[in-house]
N, C-alpha and C positions, 0 to 999 in steps of 0.2 A: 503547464499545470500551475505553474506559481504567479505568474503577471496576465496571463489571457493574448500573449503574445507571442508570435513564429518570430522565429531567430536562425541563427546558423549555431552546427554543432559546436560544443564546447563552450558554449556561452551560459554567462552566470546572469538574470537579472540586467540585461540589455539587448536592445532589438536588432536585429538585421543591420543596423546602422551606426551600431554599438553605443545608443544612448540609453541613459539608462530608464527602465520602466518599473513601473510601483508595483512590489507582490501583494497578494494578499494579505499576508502578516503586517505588510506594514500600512493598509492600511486598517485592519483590525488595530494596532497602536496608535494611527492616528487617532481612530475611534474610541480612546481611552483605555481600550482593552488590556489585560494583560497576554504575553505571547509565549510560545515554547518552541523546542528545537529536540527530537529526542530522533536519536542514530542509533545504529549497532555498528556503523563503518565511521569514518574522521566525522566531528563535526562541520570540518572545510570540505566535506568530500560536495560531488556535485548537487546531490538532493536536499541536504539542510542549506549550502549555502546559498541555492537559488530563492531561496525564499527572503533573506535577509542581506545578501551583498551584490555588488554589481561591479563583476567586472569579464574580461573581453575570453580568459582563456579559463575552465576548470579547475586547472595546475597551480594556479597562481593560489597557493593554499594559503601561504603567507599571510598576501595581501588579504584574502577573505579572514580569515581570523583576526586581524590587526581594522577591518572595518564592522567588525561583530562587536571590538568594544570601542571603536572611534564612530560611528555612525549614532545620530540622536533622532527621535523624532520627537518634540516638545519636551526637548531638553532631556529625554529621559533614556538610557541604553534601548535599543532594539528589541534584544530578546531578553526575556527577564528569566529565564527556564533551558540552560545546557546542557543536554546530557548525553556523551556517548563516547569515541575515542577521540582519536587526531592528539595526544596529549602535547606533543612534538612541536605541533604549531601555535602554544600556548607560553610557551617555557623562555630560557634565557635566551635562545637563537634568532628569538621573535618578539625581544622586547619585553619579557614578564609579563604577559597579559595578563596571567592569573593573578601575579602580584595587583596586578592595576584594578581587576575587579574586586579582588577582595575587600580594598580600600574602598569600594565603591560599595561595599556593604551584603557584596557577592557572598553564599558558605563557597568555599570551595573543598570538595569532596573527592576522593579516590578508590572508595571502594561500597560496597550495599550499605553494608549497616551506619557507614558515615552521613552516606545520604539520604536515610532513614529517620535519623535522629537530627535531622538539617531543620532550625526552627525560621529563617529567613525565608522571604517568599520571595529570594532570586538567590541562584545556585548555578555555579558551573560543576560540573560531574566530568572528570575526564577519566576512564577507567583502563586506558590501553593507547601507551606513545601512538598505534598507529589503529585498524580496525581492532573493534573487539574481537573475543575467544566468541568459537561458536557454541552456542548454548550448551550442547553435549558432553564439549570438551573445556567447561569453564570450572575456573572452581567457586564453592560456597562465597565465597566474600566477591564473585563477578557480579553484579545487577544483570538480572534477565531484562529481556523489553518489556513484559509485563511491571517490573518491579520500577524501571525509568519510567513509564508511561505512568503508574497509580500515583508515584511521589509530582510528577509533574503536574496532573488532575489536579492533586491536593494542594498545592500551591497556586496554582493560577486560577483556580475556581473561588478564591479568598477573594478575588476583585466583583466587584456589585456591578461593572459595567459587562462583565463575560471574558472571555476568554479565546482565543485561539492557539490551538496547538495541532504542530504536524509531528506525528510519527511513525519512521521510517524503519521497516524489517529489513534492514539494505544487506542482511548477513544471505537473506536467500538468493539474490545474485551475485553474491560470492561467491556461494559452493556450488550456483549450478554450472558458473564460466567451467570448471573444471570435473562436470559432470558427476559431481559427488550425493549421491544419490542421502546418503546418511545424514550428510549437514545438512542439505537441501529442508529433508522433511523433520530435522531437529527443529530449524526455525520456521518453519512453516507454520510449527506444534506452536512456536513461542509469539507469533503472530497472532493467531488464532487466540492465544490466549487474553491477548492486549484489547484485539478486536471484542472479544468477549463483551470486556470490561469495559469499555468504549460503549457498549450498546446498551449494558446493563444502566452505568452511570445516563445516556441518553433515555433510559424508561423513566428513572426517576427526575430527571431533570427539563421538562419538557421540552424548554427553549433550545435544546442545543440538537444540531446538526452533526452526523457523523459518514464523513464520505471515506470509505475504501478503496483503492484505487493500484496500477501500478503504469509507469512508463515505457514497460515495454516486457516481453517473456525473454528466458535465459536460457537456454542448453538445448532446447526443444524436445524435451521432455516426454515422453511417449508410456503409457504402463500397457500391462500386459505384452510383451516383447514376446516372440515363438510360440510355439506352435496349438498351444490349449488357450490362450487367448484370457490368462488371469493373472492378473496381481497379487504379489505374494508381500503385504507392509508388515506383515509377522516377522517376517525375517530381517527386515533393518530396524522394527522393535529390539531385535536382540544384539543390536552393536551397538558396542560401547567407548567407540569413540567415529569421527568422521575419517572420510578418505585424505581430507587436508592435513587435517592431525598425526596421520598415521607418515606422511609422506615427508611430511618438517620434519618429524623425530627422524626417521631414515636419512634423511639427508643430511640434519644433525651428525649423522655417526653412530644413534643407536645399533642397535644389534635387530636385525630387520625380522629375526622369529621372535624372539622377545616382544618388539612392537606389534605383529601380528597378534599375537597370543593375547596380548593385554588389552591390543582393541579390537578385534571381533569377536562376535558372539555368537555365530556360527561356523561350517565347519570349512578350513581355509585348505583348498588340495597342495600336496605336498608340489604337484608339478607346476602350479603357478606362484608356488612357493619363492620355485627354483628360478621364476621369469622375477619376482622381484628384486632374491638377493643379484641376478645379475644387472638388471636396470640399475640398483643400488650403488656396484664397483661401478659400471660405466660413469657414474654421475662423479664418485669419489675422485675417481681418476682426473675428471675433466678440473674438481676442485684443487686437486694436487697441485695443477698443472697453472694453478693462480685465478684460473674463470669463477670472474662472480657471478651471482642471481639471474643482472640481468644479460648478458651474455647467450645469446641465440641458440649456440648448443647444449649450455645448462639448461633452458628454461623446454628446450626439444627433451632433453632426457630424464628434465623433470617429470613433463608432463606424462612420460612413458613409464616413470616411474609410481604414478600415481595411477595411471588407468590398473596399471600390474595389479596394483592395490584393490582398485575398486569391483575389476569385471568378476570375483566370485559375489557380491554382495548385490551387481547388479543384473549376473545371471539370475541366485536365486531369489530376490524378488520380478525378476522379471521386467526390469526397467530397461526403455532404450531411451538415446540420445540422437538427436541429429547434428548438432551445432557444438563449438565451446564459445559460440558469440550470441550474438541478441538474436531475435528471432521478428519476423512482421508480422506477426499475426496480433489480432485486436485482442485487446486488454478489458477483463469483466469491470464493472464498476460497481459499489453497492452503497446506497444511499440509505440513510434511516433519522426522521425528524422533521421539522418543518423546512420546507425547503427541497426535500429529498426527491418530489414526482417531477424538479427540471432534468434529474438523473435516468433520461431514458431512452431506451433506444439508441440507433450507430451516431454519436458522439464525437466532433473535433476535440482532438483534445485540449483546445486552448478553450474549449466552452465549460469544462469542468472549474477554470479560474472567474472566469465570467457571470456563474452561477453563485460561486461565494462572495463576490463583489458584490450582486443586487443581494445579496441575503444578509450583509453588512448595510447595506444603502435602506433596506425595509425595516432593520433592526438597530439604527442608530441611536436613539434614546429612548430603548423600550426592553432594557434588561437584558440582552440575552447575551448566550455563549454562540 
C-alpha cells in the first residue's frame, strides 16, 4: 500500500530483497509537499512506519523512530506532522528524539489542547508510552482521531505545493484481535468521523484526493448471530467502557463487580458474573506465582478472562466471531476526488500505491494536495 511493492511479512519499506523502495509520502516530499503520519497505535508500529522508514523486521521500533528524525529528503525531516502513540520510542532509551525535534523547530505536544494551540506547522504529538486509549475509554485531554487528523489538515494544507497525509484507525484492530465488540465499534464511530471530515475538506478543496482503505479484516466479525437473524448496536450504544478496559482493570487487581458495574451498561447475569470473578483468581494466581504478560498461560487466561467479560455484551447485540487473528477476505476501498475512478473493481493491493504515484507524477507543478 505504501511503495506499490510485494515483500515478505514483516517488512517496513523494503522489497523481497530487502532493498529499500520509495513510499508514497516520500515521494509526495520529494515533490515539495508537505507530509503527516497520524496513528491511534506507536507511531513505529507497522502502518505509519511503512510509509516513512525502511527496514527488514516491523520490531525494530527503535530503529524506525531514530530514521523518522535522521532521514532527509532535500535536506528537509521526512514527516513534518506526528501524531499518535509509541511515546517510548521517542524518549531517553532512544536517544531524545523529542529533544532533537524540538530543536529542529518541532512543537512537541502531549496532550488535546497542547496540540490545539500548537502555532508550528511541524509537530510531534505523542499521547501514550505505547497505543493509545480506546476512544471510549479515553479521557478529555486524549485527542480523538478526528481531533489528530483536523490539527494535521490545518497544518499541512498551509503548504501551496499540497499535501500528503495517511491516517490510520489502527485502534479498530486492536479490539477486534480480542473480539471486543464495544472497542471495535467505539473506533469505527471515530473513523467515521475523520473520514467525514476528510470528505467534507475534499468538497471544498477540489484538488485533493481521499482514499479509504484497509490491509486486511480482524476477528471475522459476523452481526446478527442466532436465531432471529438481527443486530442489536442499541445495546453496545449503552456500554460505557470497552472489553479491553474492563479486563486491564481486573487484572489490575480491581474488584471485578465494581468494574463490571462501572463499565456496562446493560444487564450483566449474576452466573457469568461468577465465570469472571473465577477467570479473575485463576489469572491472580498465575501472577502470584511471578508470570508476566507475556507468559503463555497469562496471556491463555487472559484471554479467558476477557471473552468472560464480553460474551453478555456480544450475546445481546448479537455479534459473532470467527478468528482473534486476520482474516482473507478482500478489503472495500473508497475513493472520492480527482484521481478516484482508477479506484475500481477487484484491486492488487500494491495498485492502490501505484495509483497515488501517477496522481503525484500528473500533479507535480499544478497545485494540488
Amino acid at each position: 500500500f505504501s511503495s506499490g511493492h510485494k515483500t515478505f511479512n514483516g517488512a517496513i519499506g523494503v522489497d523481497e530483497n530487502k532493498k529499500d523502495v520509495k513510499t508514497v509520502l516520500e515521494q509526495a516530499k520529494e515533490n515539495g509537499k508537505s507530509t503527516g503520519l497520524v496513528s491511534t497505535a506507536e507511531l513505529t508500529d507497522a502502518t505509519p512506519a511503512a510509509y516513512a522508514a525502511h527496514v527488514d523486521d516491523r520490531d525494530k521500533k527503535d530503529e524506525i523512530a531514530q530514521q523518522f528524525y535522521n532521514d532527509k529528503i532535500n535536506g528537509q525531516h521526512k514527516v513534518d506532522v506526528l501524531l499518535g502513540g509509541g511515546a517510548e520510542y521517542f524518549g531517553k532509551e532512544n536517544g531524545n528524539l523529542t529533544d532533537k525535534f524540538k530543536k529542529d523547530g518541532y512543537d512537541i505536544v502531549k496532550n488535546k489542547s497542547q496540540m490545539q494551540n500548537s502555532n508550528s506547522k511541524q509537530i510531534l504529538g505523542l499521547f501514550a508510552d505505547n497505543d493509545m486509549p480506546l476512544q471510549i475509554d479515553a479521557s478529555k485531554q486524549n485527542p480523538k482521531l478526528v481531533d489528530m487528523t483536523d490539527t494535521a489538515v490545518n497544518k499541512l494544507k498551509q503548504n501551496d505545493k499540497g499535501f500528503f497525509l495517511m491516517v490510520e484507525g489502527a485502534s479498530i484492530d486492536k479490539a477486534a484481535h480480542p473480539n471486543d465488540i464495544t472497542g471495535v465499534m467505539s473506533e469505527m464511530s471515530g473513523f467515521e468521523t475523520a473520514f467525514d471530515n476528510a470528505i467534507n475538506y475534499a468538497k471544498t478543496h477540489k484538488d485533493t484526493l481521499v482514499v479509504a482503505t484497509a490491509d486486511h479484516s480482524t476477528g471475522g466479525l459476523s452481526t446478527a448471530k442466532g436465531k432471529d437473524y438481527k443486530w442489536n448496536p442499541e445495546a453496545i450504544h449503552k456500554m460505557k467502557h470497552s472489553g479491553m478496559y474492563m479486563t486491564k482493570q481486573i487484572a489490575d487487581g480491581k474488584d471485578p463487580e465494581k468494574v463490571i458495574k462501572d463499565g456496562y451498561g446493560i444487564d450483566f447475569p449474576n452466573k457469568q458474573l461468577d465465570k469472571v470473578k473465577k477467570a479473575a483468581d485463576e489469572l491472580h494466581k498465575l501472577q502470584k506465582e511471578g508470570k508476566d504478560d507475556k507468559d503463555e498461560k497469562v496471556v491463555e487466561q487472559t484471554t479467558k478472562l476477557q471473552n468472560a467479560i464480553q460474551k453478555p455484551i456480544n450475546d445481546a447485540s448479537h455479534t459473532g466471531w470467527t478468528t482473534n487473528g486476520h482474516t482473507g477476505v478482500d478489503v472495500n476501498t473508497y475513493a472520492y476526488g480527482p484521481g478516484s475512478n482508477k479506484f475500481k473493481g477487484n484491486m492488487e493491493n500494491t495498485q492502490s500505491a501505484k495509483n497515488l504515484f501517477d496522481f503525484f507524477g500528473d500533479n507535480v507543478t499544478s497545485n494540488q494536495n
